[in-house]
N, CA, C and O atoms as CSV, one atom per row, in Angstrom:
chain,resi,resn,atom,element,x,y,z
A,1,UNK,N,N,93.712,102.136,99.703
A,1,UNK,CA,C,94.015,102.106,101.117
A,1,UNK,C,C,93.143,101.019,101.751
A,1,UNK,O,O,91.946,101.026,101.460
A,2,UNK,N,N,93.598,100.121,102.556
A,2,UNK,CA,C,93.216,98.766,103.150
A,2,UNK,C,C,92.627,99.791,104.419
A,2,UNK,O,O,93.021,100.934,104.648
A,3,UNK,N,N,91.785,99.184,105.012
A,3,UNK,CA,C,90.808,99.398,106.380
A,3,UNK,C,C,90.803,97.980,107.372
A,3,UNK,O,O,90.091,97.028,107.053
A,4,UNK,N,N,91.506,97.946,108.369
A,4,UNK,CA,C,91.098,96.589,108.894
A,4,UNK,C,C,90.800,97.466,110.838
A,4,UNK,O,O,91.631,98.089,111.500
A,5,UNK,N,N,89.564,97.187,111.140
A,5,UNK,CA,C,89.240,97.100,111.872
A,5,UNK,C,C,89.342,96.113,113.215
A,5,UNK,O,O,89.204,95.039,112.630
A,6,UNK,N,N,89.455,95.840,114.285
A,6,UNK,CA,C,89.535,95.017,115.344
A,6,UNK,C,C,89.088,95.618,116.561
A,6,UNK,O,O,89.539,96.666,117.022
A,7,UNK,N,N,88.176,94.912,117.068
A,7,UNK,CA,C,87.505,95.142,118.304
A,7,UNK,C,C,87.726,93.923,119.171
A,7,UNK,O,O,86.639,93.393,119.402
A,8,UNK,N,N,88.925,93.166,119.840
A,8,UNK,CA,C,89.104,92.307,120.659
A,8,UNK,C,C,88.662,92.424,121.950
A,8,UNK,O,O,88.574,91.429,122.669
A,9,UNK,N,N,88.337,93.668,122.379
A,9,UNK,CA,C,88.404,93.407,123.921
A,9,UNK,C,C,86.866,94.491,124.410
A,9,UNK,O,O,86.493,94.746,125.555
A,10,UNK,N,N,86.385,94.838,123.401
A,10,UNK,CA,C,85.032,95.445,123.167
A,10,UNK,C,C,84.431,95.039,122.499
A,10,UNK,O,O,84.821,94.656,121.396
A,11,UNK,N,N,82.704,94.931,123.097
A,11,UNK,CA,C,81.818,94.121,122.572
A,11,UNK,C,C,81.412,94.278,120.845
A,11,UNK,O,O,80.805,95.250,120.393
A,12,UNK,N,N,81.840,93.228,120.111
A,12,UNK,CA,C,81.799,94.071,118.771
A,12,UNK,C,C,80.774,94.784,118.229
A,12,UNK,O,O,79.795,94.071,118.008
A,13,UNK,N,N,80.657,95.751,117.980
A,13,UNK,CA,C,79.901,96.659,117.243
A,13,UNK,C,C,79.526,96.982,115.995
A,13,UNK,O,O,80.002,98.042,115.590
A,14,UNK,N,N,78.809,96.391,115.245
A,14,UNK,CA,C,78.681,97.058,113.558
A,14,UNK,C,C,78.993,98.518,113.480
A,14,UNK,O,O,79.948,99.012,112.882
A,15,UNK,N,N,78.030,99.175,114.188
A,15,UNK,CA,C,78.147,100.837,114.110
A,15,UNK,C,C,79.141,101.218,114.508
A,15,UNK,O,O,79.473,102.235,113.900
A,16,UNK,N,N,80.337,100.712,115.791
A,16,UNK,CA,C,81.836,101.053,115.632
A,16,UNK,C,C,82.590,101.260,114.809
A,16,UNK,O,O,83.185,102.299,114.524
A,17,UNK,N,N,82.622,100.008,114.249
A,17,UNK,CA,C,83.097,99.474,112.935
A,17,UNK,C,C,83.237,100.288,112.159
A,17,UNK,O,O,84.297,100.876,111.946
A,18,UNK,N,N,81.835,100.530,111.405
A,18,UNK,CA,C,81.680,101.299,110.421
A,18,UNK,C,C,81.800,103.144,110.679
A,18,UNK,O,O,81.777,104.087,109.888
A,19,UNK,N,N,81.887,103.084,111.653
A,19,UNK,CA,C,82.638,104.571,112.027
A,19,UNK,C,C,83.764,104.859,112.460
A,19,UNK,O,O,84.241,105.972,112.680
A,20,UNK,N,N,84.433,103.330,112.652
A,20,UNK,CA,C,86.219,104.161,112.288
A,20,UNK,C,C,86.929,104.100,111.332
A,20,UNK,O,O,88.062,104.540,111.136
A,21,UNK,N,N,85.496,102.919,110.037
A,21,UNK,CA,C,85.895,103.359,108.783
A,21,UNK,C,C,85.765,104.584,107.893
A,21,UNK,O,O,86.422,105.010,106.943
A,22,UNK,N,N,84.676,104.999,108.546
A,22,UNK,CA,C,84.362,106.657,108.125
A,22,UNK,C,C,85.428,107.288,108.465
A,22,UNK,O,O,86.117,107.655,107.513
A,23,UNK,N,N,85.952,107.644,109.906
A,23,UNK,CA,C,86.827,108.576,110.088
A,23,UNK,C,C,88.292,108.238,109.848
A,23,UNK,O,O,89.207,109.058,109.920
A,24,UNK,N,N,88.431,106.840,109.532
A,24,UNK,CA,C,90.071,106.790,108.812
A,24,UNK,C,C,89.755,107.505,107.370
A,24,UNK,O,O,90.748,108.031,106.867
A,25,UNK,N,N,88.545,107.612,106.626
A,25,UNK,CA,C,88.227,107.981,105.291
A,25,UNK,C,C,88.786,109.282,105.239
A,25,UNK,O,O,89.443,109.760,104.315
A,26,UNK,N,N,88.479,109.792,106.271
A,26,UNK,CA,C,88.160,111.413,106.587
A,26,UNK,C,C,89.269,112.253,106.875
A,26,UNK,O,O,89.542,113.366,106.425
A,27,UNK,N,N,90.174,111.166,108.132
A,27,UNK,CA,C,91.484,111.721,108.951
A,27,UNK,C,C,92.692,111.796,107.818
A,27,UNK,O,O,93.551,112.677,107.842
A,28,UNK,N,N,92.636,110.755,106.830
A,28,UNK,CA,C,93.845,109.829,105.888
A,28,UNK,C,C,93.490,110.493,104.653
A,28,UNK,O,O,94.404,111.247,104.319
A,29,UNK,N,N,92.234,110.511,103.610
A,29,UNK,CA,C,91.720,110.154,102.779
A,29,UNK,C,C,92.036,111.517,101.869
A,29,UNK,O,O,91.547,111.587,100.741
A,30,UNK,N,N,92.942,112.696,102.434
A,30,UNK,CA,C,93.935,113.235,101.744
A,30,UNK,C,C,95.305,112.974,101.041
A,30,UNK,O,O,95.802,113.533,100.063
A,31,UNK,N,N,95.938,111.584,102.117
A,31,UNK,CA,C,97.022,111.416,101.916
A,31,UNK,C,C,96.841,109.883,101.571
A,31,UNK,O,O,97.746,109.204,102.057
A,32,UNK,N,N,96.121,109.335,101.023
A,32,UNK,CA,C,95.884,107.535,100.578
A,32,UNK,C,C,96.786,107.529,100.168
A,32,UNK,O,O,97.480,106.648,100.675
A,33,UNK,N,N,97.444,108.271,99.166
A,33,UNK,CA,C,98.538,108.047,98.158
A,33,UNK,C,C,99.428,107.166,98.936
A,33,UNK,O,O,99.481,105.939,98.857
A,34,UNK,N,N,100.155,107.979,99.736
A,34,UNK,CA,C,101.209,107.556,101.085
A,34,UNK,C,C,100.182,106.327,101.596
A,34,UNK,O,O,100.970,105.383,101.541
A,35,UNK,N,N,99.459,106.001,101.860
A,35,UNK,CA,C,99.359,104.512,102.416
A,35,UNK,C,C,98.707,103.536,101.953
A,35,UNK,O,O,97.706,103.504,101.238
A,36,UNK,N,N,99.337,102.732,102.405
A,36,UNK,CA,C,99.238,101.376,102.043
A,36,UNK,C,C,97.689,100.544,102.933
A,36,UNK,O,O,96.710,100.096,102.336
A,37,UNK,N,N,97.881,100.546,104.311
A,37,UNK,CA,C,97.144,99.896,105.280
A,37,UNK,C,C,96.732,100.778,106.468
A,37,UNK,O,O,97.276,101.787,106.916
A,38,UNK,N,N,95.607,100.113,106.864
A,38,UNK,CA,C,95.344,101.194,108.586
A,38,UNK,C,C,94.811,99.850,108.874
A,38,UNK,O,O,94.355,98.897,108.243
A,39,UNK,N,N,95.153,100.298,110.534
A,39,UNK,CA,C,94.069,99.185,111.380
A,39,UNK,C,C,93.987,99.523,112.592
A,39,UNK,O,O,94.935,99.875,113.293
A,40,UNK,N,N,92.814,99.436,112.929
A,40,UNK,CA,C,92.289,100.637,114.018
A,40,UNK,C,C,91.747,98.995,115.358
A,40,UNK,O,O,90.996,98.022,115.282
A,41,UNK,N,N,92.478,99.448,116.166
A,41,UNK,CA,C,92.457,98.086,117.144
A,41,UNK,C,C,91.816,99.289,118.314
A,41,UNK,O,O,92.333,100.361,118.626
A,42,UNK,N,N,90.441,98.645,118.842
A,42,UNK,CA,C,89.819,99.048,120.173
A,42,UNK,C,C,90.257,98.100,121.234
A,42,UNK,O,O,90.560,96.937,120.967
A,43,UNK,N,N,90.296,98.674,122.628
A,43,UNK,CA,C,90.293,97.789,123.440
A,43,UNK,C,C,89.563,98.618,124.643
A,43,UNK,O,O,89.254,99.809,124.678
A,44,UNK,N,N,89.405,97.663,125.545
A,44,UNK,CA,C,88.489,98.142,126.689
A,44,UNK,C,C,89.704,97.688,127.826
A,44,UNK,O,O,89.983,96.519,128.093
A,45,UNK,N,N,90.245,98.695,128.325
A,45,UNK,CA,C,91.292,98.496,129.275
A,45,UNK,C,C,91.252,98.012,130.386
A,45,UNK,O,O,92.113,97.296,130.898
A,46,UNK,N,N,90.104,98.417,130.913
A,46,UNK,CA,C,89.942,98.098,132.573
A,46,UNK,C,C,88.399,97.120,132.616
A,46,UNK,O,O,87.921,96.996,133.744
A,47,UNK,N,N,87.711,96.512,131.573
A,47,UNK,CA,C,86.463,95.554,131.387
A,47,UNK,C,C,85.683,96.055,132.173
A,47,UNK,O,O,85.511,97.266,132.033
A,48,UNK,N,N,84.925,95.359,133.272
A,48,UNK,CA,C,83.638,96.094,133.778
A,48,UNK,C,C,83.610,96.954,134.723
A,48,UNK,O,O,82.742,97.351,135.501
A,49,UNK,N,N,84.921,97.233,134.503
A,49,UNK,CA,C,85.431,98.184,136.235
A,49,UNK,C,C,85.028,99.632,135.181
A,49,UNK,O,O,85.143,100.696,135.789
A,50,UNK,N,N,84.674,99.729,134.011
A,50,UNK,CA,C,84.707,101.204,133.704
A,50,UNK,C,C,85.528,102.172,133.907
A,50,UNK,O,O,86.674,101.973,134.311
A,51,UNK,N,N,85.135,103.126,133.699
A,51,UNK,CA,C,86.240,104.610,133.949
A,51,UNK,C,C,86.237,104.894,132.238
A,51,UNK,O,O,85.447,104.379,131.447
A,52,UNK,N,N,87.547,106.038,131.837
A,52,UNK,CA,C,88.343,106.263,130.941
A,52,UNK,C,C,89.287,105.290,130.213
A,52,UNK,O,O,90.440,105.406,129.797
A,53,UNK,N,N,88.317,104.211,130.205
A,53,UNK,CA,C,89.646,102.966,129.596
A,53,UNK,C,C,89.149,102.012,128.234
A,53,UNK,O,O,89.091,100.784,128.185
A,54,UNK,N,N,88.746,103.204,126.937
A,54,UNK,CA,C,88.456,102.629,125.639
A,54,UNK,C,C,89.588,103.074,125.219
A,54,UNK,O,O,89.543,104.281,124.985
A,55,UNK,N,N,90.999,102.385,124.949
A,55,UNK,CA,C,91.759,102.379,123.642
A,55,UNK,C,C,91.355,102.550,122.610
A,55,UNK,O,O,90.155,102.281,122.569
A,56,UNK,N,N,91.820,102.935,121.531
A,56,UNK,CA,C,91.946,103.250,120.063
A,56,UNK,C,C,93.889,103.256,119.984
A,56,UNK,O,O,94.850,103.821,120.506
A,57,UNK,N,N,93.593,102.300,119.039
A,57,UNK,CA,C,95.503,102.461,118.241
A,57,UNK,C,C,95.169,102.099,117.018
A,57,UNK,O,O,94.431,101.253,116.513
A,58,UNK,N,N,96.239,103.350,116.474
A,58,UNK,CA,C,95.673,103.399,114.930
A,58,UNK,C,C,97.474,103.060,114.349
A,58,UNK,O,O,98.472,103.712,114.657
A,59,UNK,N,N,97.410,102.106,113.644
A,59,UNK,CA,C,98.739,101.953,113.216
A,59,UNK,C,C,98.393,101.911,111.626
A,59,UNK,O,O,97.434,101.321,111.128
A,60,UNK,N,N,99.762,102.954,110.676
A,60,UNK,CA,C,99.338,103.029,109.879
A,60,UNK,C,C,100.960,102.744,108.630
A,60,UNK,O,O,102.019,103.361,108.737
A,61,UNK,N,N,100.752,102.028,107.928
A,61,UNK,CA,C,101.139,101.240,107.273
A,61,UNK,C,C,101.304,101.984,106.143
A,61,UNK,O,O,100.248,102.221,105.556
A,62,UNK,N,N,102.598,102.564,105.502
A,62,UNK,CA,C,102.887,103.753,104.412
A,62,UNK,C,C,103.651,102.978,103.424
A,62,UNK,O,O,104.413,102.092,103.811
A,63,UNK,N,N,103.499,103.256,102.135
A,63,UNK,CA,C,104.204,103.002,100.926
A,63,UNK,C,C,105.452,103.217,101.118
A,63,UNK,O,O,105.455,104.448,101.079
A,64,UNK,N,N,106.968,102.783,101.374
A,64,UNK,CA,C,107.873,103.190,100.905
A,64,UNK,C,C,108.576,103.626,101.787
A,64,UNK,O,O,109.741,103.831,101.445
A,65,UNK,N,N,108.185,103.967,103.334
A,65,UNK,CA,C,108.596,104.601,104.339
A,65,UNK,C,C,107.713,104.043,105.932
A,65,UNK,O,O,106.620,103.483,106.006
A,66,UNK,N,N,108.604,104.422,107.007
A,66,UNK,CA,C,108.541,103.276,108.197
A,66,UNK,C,C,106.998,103.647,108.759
A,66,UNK,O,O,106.512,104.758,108.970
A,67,UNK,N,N,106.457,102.419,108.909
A,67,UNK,CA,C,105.181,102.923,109.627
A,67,UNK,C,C,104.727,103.811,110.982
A,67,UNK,O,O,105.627,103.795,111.822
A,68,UNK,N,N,103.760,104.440,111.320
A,68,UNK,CA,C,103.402,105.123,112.396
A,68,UNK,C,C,102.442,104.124,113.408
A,68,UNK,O,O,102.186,102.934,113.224
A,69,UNK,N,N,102.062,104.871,114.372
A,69,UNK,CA,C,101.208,104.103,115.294
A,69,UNK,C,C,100.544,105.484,116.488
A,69,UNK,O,O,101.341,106.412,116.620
A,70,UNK,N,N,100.190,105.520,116.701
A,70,UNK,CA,C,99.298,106.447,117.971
A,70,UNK,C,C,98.200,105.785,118.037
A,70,UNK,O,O,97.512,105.193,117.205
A,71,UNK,N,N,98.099,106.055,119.671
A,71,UNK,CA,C,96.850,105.542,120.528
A,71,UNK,C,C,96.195,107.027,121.325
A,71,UNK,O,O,96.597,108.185,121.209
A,72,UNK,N,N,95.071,106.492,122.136
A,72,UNK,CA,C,94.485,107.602,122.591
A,72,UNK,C,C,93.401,106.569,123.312
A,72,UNK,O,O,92.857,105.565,122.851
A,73,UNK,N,N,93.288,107.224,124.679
A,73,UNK,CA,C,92.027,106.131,125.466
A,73,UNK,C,C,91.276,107.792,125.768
A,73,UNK,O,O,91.584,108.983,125.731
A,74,UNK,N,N,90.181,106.955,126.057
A,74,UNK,CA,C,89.009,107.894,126.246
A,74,UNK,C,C,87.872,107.058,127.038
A,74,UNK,O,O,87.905,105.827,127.061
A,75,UNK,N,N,87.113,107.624,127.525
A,75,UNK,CA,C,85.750,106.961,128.523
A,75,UNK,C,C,85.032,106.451,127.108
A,75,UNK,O,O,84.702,105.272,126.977
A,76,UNK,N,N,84.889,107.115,126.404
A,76,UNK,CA,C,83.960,106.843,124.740
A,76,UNK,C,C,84.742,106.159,123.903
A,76,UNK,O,O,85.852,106.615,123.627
A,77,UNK,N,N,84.252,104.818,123.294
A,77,UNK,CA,C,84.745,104.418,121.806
A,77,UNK,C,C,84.810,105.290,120.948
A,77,UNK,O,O,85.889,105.238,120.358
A,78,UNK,N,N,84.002,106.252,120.520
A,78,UNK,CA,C,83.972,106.900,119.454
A,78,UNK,C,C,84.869,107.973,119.771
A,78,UNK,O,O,85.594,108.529,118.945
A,79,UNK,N,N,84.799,108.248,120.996
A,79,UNK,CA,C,85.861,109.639,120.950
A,79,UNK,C,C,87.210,109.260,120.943
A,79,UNK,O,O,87.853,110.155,120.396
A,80,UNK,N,N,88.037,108.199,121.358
A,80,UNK,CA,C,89.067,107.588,121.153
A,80,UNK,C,C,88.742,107.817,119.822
A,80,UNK,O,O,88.393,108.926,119.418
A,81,UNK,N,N,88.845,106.763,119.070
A,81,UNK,CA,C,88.718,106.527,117.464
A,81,UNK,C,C,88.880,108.463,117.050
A,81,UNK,O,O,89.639,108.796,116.140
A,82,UNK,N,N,88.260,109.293,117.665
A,82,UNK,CA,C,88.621,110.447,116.635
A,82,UNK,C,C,89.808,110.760,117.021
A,82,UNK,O,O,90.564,111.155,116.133
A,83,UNK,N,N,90.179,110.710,118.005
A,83,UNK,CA,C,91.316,111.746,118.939
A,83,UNK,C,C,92.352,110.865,118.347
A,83,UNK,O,O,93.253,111.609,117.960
A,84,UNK,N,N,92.666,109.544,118.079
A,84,UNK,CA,C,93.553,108.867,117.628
A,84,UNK,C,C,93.531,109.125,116.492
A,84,UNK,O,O,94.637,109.364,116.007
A,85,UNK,N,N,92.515,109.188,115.700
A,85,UNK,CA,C,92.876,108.780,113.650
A,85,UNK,C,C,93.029,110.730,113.320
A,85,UNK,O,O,93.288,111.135,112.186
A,86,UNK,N,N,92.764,111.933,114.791
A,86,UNK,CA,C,93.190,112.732,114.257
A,86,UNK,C,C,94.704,113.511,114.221
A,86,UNK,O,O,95.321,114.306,113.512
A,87,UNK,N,N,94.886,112.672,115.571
A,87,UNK,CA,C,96.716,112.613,116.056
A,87,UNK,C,C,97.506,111.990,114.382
A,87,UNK,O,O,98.242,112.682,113.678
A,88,UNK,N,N,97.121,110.673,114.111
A,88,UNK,CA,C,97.280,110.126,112.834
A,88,UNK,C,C,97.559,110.762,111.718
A,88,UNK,O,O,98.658,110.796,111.165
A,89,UNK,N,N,96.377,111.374,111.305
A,89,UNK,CA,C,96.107,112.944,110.445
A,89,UNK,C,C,97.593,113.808,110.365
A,89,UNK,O,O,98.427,113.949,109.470
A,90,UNK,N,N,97.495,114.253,111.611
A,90,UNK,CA,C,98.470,115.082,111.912
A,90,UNK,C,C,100.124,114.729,111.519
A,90,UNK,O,O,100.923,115.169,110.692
A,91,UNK,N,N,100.154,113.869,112.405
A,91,UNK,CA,C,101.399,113.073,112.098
A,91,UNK,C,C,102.338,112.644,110.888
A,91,UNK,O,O,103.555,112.645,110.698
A,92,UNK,N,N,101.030,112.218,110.037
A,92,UNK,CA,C,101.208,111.791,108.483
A,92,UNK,C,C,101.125,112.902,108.095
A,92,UNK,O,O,102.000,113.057,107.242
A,93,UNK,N,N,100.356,114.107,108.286
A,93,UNK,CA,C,100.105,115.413,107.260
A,93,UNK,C,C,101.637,115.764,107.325
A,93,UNK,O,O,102.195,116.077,106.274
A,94,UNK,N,N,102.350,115.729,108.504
A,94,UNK,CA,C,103.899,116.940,109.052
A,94,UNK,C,C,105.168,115.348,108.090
A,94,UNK,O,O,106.272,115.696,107.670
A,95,UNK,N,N,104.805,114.139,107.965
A,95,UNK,CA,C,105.760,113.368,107.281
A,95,UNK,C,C,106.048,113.799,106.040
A,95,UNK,O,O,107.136,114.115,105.561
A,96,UNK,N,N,104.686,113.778,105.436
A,96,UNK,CA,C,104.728,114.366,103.682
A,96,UNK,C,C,104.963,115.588,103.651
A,96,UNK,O,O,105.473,115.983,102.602
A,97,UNK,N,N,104.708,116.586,104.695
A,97,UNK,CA,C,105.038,118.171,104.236
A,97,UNK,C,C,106.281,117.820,104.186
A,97,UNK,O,O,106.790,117.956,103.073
A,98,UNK,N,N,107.076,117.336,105.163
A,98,UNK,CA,C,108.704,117.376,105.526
A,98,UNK,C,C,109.503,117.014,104.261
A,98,UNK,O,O,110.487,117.592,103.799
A,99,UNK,N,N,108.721,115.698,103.713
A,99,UNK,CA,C,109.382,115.052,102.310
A,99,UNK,C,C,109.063,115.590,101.093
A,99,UNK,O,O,109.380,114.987,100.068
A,100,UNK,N,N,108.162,117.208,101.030
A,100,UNK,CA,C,108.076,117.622,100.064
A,100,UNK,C,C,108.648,119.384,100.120
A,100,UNK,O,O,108.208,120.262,99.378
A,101,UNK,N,N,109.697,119.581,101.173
A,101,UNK,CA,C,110.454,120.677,101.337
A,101,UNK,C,C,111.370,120.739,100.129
A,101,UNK,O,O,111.122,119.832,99.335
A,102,UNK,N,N,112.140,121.369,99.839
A,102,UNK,CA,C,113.235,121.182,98.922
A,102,UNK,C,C,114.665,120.900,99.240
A,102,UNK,O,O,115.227,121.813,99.844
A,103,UNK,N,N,115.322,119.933,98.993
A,103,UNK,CA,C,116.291,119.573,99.161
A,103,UNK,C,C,115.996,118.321,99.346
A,103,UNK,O,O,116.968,117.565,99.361
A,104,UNK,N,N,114.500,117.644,99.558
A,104,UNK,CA,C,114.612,116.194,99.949
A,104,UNK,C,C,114.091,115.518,98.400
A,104,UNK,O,O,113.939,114.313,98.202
A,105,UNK,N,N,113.820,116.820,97.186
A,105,UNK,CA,C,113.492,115.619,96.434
A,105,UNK,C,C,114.349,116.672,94.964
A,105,UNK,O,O,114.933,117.738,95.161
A,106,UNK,N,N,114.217,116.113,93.833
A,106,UNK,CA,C,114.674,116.746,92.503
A,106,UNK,C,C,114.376,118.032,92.142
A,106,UNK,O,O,113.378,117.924,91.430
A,107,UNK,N,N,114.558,118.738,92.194
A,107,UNK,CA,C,113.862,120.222,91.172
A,107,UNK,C,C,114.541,120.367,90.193
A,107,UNK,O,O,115.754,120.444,90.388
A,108,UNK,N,N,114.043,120.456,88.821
A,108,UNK,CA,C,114.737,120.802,87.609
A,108,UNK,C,C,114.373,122.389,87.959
A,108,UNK,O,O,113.392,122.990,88.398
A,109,UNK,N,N,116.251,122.861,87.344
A,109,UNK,CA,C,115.922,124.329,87.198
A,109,UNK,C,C,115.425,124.693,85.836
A,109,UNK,O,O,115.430,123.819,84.970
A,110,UNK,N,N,114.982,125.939,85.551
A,110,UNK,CA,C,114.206,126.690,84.146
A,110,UNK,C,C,115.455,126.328,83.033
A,110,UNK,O,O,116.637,126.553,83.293
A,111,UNK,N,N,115.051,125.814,81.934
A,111,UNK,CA,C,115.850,125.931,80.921
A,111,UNK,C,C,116.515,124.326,80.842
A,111,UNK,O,O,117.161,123.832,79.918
A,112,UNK,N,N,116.337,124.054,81.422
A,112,UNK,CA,C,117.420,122.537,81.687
A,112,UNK,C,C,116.225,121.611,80.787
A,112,UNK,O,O,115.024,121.870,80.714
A,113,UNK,N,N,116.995,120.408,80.112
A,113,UNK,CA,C,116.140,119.515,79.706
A,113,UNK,C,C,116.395,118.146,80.750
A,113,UNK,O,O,115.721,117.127,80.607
């Protein structure tokens, strides 16, 4: 699973960085199989005017099937980054349950070669 990080419109951060590589590890790192790529883009919405305006969009890039995307703003970088890569989580967890119901893939019955 690829990690690409981007902080365009927030002051870049090492320790950002490296903590929305932790929590894509964390949110995803059940379902790597299914993906291919993540890339976790911050932005600072409203610049020095402050408020509730740190973006997080987590777009996520799957083997074989159409990609996802969710965002989430928050007053906090870091709390964006969770609230997004755990929407993510979610999202991807309910794709693969769905594609591993029965009827969407082969079952050999008992006895059959």
């Amino acid at each position: 699973m690829e990690i690409e990080v981007r902080q365009p419109s927030i002051e870049s951060s090492p320790s950002l960085e490296t903590y929305a590589r932790q929590r894509v590890r964390a949110a995803l790192g059940r379902l790597r199989h299914a993906v291919q790529r993540v890339r976790v883009f911050l932005h600072d919405l409203n610049g020095p005017r402050g408020g509730p305006d740190k973006q997080c969009a987590v777009e996520v890039q799957l083997r074989g099937r159409p990609s996802l995307r969710v965002e989430d703003v928050r007053a906090d970088p870091y709390a964006a980054v969770d609230a997004a890569l755990a929407r993510a989580g979610q999202v991807l967890g309910r794709r693969t349950d769905r594609d591993k119901k029965p009827g969407r893939q082969s079952v050999r019955k008992p006895g059959s070669v």
